[in-house]
N, CA and C atoms as a LAMMPS dump frame, in Angstrom:
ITEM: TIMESTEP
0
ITEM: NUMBER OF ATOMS
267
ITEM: BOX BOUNDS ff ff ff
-5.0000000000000000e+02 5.0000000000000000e+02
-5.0000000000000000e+02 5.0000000000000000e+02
-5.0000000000000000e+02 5.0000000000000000e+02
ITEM: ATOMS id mol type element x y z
1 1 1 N 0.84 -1.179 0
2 1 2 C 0 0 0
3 1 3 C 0.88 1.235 0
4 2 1 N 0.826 2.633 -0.942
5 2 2 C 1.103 3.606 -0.993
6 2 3 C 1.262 4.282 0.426
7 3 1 N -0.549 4.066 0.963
8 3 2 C -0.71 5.117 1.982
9 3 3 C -1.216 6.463 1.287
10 4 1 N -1.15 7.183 2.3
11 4 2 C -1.806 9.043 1.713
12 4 3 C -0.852 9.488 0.839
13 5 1 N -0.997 10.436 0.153
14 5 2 C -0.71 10.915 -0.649
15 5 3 C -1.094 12.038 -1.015
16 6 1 N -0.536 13.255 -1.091
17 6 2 C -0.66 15.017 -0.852
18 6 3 C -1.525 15.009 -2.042
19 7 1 N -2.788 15.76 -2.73
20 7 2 C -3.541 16.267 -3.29
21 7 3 C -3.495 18.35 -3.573
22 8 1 N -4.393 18.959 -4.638
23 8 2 C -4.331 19.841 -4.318
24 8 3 C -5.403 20.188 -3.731
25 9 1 N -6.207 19.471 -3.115
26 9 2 C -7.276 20.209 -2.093
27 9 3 C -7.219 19.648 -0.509
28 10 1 N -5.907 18.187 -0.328
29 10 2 C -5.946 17.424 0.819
30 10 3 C -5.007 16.098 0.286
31 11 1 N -5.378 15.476 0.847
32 11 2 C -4.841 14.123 1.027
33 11 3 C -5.815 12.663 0.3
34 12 1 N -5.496 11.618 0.049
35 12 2 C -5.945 10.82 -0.622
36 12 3 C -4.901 9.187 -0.643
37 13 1 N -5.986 8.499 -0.5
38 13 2 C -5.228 7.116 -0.286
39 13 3 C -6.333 5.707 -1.233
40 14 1 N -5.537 5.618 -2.118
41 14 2 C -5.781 4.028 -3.229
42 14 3 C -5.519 3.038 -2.567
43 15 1 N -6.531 2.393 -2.264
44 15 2 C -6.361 1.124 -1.786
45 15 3 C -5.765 0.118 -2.331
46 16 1 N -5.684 0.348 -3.914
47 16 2 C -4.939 -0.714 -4.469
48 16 3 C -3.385 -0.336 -4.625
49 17 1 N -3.423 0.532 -3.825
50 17 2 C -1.754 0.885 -3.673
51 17 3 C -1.254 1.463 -4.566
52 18 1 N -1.961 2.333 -5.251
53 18 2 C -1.615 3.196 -6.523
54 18 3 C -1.494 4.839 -5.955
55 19 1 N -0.739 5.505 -6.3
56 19 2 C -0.79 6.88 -5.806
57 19 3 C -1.735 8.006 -5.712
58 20 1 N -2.504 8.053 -4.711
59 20 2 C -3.634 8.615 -4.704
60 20 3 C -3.303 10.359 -5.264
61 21 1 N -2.403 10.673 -5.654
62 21 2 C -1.92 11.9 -6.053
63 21 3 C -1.84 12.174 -7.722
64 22 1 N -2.054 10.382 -7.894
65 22 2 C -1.909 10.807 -9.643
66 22 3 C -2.805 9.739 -10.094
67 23 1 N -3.306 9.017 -9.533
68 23 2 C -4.521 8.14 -10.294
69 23 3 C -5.697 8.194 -9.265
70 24 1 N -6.849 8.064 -9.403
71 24 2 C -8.294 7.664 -9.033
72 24 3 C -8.44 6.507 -8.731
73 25 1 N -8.564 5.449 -7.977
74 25 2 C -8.818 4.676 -8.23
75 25 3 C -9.773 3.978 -6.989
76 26 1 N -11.02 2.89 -7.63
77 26 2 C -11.657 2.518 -6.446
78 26 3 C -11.194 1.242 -5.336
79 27 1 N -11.52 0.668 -4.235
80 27 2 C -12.122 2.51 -3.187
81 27 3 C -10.948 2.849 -2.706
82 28 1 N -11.787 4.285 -2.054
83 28 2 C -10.538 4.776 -2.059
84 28 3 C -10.955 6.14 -0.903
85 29 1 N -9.916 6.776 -0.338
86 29 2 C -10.238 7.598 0.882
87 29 3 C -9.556 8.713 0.569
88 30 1 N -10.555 9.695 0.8
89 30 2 C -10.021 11.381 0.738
90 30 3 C -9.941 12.155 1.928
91 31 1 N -9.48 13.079 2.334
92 31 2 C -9.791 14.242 3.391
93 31 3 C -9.431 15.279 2.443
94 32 1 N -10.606 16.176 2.698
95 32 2 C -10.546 17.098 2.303
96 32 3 C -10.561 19.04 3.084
97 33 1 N -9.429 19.519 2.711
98 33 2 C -9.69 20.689 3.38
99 33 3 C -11.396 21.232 3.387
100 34 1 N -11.495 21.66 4.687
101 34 2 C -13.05 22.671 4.571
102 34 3 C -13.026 23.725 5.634
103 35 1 N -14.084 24.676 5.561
104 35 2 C -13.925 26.224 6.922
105 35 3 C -13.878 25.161 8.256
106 36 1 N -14.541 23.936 8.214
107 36 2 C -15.231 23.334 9.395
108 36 3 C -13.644 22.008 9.722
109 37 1 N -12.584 21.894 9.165
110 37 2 C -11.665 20.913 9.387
111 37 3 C -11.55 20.008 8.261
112 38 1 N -11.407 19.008 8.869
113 38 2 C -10.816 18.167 7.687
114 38 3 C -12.516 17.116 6.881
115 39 1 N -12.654 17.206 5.601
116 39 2 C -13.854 16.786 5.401
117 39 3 C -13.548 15.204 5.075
118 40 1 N -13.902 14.319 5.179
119 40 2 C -13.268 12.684 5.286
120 40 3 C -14.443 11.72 4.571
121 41 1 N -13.958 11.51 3.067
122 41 2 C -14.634 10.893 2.016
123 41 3 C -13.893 9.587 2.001
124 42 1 N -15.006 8.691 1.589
125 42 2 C -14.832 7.192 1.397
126 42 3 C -15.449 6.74 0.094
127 43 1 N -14.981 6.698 -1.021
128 43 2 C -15.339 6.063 -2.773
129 43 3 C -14.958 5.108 -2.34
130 44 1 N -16.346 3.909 -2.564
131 44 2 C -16.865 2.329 -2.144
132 44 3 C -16.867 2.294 -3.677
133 45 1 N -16.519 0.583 -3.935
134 45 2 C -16.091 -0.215 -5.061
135 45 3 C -16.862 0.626 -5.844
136 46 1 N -18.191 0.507 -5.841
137 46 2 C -19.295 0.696 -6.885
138 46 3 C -18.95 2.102 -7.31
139 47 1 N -18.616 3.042 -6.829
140 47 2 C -18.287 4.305 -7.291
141 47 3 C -18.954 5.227 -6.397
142 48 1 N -19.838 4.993 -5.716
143 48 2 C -20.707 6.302 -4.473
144 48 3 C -19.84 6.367 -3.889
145 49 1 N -19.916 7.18 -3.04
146 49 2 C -18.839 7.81 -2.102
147 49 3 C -20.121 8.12 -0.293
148 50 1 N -19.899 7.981 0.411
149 50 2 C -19.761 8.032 1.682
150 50 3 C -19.016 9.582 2.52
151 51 1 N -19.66 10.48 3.05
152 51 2 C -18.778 11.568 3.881
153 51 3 C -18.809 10.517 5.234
154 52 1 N -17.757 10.74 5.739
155 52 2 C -17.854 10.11 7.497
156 52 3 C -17.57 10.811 8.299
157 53 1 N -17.958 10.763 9.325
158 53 2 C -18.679 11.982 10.658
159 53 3 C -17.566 11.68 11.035
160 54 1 N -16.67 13.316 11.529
161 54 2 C -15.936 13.715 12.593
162 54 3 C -14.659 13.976 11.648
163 55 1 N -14.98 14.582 10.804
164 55 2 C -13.588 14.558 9.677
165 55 3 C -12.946 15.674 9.969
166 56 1 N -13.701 16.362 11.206
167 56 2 C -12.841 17.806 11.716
168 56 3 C -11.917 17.238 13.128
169 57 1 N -11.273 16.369 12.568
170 57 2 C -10.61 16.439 13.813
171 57 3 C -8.994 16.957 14.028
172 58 1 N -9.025 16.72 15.589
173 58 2 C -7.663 18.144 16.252
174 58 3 C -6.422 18.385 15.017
175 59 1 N -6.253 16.891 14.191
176 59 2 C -4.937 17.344 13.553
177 59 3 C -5.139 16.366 12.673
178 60 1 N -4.124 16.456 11.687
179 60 2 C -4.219 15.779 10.403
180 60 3 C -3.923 14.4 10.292
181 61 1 N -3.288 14.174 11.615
182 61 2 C -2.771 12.799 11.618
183 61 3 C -4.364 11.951 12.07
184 62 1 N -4.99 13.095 13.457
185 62 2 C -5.964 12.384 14.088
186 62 3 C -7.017 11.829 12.838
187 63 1 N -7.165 13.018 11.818
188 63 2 C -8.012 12.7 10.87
189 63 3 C -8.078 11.76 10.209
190 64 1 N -6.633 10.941 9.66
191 64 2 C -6.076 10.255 8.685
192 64 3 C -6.758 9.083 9.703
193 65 1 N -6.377 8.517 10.698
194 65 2 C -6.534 7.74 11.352
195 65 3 C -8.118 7.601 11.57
196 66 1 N -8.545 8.518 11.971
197 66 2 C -10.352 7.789 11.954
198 66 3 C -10.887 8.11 10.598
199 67 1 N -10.353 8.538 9.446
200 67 2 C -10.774 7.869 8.062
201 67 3 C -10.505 6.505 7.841
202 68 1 N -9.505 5.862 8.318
203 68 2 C -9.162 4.747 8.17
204 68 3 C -9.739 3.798 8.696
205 69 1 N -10.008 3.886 10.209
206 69 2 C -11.305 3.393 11.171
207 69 3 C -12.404 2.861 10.22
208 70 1 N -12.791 4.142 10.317
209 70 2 C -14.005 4.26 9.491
210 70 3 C -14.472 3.645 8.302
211 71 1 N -13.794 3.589 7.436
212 71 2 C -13.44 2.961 6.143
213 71 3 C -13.417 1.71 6.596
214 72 1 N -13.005 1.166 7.409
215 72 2 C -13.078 -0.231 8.007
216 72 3 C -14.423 -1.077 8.073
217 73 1 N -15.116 0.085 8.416
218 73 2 C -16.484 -0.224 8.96
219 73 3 C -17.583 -0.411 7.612
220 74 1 N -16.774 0.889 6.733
221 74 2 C -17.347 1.079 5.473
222 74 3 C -17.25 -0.299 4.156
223 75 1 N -16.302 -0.562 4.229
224 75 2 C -15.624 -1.279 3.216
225 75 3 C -15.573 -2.852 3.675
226 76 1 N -15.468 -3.335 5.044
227 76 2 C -15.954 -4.484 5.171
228 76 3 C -14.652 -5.437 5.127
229 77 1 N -14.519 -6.325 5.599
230 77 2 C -13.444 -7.414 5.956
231 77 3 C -12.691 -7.72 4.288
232 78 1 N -13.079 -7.291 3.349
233 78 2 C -12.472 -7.605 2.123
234 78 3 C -11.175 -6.763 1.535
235 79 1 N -11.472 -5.499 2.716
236 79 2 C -10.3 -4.771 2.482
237 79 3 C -9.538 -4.357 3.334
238 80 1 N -10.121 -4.839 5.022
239 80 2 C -9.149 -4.87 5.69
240 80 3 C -7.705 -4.889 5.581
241 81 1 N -7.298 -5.693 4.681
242 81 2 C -6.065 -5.417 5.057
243 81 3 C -5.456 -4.871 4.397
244 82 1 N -5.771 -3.949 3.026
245 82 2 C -5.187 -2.951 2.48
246 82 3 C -5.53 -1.85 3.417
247 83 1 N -6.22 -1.899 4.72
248 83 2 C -6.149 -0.728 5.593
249 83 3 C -5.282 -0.761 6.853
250 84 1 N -4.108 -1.767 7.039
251 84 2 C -3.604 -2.226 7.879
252 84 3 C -1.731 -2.707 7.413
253 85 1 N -0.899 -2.462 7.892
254 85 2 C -0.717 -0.715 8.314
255 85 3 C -0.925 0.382 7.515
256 86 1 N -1.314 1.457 8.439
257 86 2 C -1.582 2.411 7.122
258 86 3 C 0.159 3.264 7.219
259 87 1 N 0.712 3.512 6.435
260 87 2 C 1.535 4.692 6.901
261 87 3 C 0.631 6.283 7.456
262 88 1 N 1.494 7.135 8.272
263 88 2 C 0.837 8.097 8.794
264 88 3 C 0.922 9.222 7.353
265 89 1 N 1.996 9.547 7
266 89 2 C 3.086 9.916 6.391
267 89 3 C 2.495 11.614 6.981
């Protein structure tokens, strides 16, 4: 797995371990800058996307980490373990 990967609006992580900075690919996890903190998107196989609650959190690392949580919950034991380890970076 890549891990995150800098964007120009935030951060972004390919689960299939492709660089979330230069390809799209599904699924796949965003944070996105917003006035309110960090906004924390989840693109599920099919192509919808998911916002997940609490994407404003204290710091960027905290954020990265309960997108990842989360996504856990979202995405289901099939991708566990492309969510495990995550790098922080």
């Amino acid at each position: 797995m890549s891990g995150w990967a800098r964007t120009t609006d935030g951060w972004a992580m390919n689960l299939d371990g492709t660089d979330g900075a230069l390809h799209f690919s599904l699924p796949r996890l965003e944070l996105r800058s917003s006035s309110k903190g960090w906004r924390s998107l989840c693109f599920l196989v099919d192509g919808s996307q998911r916002e997940v609650a609490g994407g404003s959190a204290e710091s960027l690392l905290a954020a990265k980490a309960l997108a990842v949580e989360q996504a856990r919950a979202l995405l289901g034991p099939g991708h566990a373990a492309a969510l495990l380890p995550v790098p922080a970076r």
